[in-house]
N, C-alpha and C positions, 0 to 999 in steps of 0.2 A: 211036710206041711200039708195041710188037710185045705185041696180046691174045691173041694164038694160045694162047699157054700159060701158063698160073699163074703168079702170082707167086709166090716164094720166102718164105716167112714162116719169121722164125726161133722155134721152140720152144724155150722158156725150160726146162730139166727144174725141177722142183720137189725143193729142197735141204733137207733136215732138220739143221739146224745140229747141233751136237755137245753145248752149252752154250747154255743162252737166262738170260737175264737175270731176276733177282727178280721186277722189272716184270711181264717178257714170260709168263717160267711163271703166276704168279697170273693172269696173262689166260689162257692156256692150258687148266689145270685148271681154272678158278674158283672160284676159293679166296683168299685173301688171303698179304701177306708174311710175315705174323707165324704165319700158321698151317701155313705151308711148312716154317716153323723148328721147329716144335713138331712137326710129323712126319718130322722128319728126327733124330729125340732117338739114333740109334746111329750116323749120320754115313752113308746112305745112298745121298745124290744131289748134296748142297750137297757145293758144291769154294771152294776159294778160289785165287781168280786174283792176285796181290797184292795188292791193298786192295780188291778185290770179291771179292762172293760170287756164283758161278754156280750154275744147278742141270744136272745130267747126262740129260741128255733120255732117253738109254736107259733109265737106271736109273730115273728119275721116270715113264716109263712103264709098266716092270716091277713099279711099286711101287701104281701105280694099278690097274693091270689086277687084282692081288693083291686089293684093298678088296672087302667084300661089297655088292650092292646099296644098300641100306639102309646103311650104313657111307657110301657117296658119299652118299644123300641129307641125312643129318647135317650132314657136310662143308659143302652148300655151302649 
């Protein structure tokens, strides 16, 4: 085997899904399911996929960024 020069390692880029899961976003935020539902009371982020419900990662992030410090401390 030829050490002369580096191996080729492949770099994985880091994906930001579109849609993450009830599950997924309450781990994300840290926040619970039920309380994702409850801030979403004008139809903001939560989408529905046919019999699930997603959250919109842009918009869920738009929506957090928004919160006052104190408003996140609350939260979690």
């Amino acid at each position: 085997m030829d050490t002369s020069r580096p191996l080729k390692t492949l770099a994985t880029p880091t994906i930001t899904p579109r849609y993450l899961s009830l599950q997924d976003a309450s781990w994300v935020y840290g926040t619970s399911r039920s309380s994702l539902y409850r801030r979403d009371k004008s139809g903001h982020f939560l989408v529905r996929h046919g019999a699930r419900t997603r959250v919109d990662v842009q918009l869920a992030d738009a929506y957090h960024l928004k919160l006052s410090e104190k408003c996140k401390e609350r939260l979690h």
